[in-house]
C-alpha positions in Angstrom: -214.1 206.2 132.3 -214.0 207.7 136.0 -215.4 210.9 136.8 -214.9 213.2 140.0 -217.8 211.5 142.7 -219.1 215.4 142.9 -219.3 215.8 139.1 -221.1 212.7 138.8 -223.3 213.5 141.5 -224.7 217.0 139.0 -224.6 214.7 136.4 -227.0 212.9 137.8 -229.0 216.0 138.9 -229.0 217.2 135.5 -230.0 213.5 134.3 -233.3 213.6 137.1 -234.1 217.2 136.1 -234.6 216.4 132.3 -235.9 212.5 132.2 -232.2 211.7 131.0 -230.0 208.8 131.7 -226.5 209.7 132.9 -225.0 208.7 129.6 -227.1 210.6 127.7 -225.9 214.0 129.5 -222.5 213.2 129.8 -222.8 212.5 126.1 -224.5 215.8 125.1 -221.8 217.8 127.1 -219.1 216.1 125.6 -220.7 216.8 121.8 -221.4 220.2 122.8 -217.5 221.2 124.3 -215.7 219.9 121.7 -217.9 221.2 118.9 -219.2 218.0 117.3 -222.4 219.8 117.0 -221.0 222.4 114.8 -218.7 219.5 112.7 -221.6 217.7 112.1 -223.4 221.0 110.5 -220.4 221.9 108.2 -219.7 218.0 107.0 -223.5 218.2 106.5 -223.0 221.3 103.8 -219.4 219.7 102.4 -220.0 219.3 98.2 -215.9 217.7 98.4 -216.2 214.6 97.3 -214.6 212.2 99.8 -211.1 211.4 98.0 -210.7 214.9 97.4 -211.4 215.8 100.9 -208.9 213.2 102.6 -206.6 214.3 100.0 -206.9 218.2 101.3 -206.8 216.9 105.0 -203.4 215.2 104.4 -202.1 218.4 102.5 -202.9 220.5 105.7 -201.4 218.3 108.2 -198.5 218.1 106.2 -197.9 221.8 106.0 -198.3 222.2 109.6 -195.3 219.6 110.3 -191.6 220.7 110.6 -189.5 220.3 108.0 -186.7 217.3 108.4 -183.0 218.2 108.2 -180.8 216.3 106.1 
């Protein structure tokens, strides 16, 4: 992974100011902005069982694809 030398450097400023490594923060920011924090909560309350909820996740993708023409 590369990162922009003057994000890395706040990285690192964040890391200093709260007895982080670099990883961790860069980590924590990821989880936070694509709202695995939140996932994490609702899979934690999910009663599906887990066939039933694969089988709910392929029904959804397959109503959001286009149709094929014959």
């Amino acid at each position: 992974m590369t990162l922009d030398e003057e994000v890395l450097k706040w990285v690192k400023v964040r890391a200093a100011r709260m007895g982080k490594g670099d990883s961790e923060v860069i980590e924590d920011a990821l989880r936070r902005d694509l709202g695995l924090e939140l996932l994490d909560r609702l899979w934690s309350k999910n009663q599906l069982p887990e066939d039933q909820a694969a089988g709910l996740a392929v029904e959804a993708q397959h109503s959001r694809r286009p149709r094929r023409r014959r």
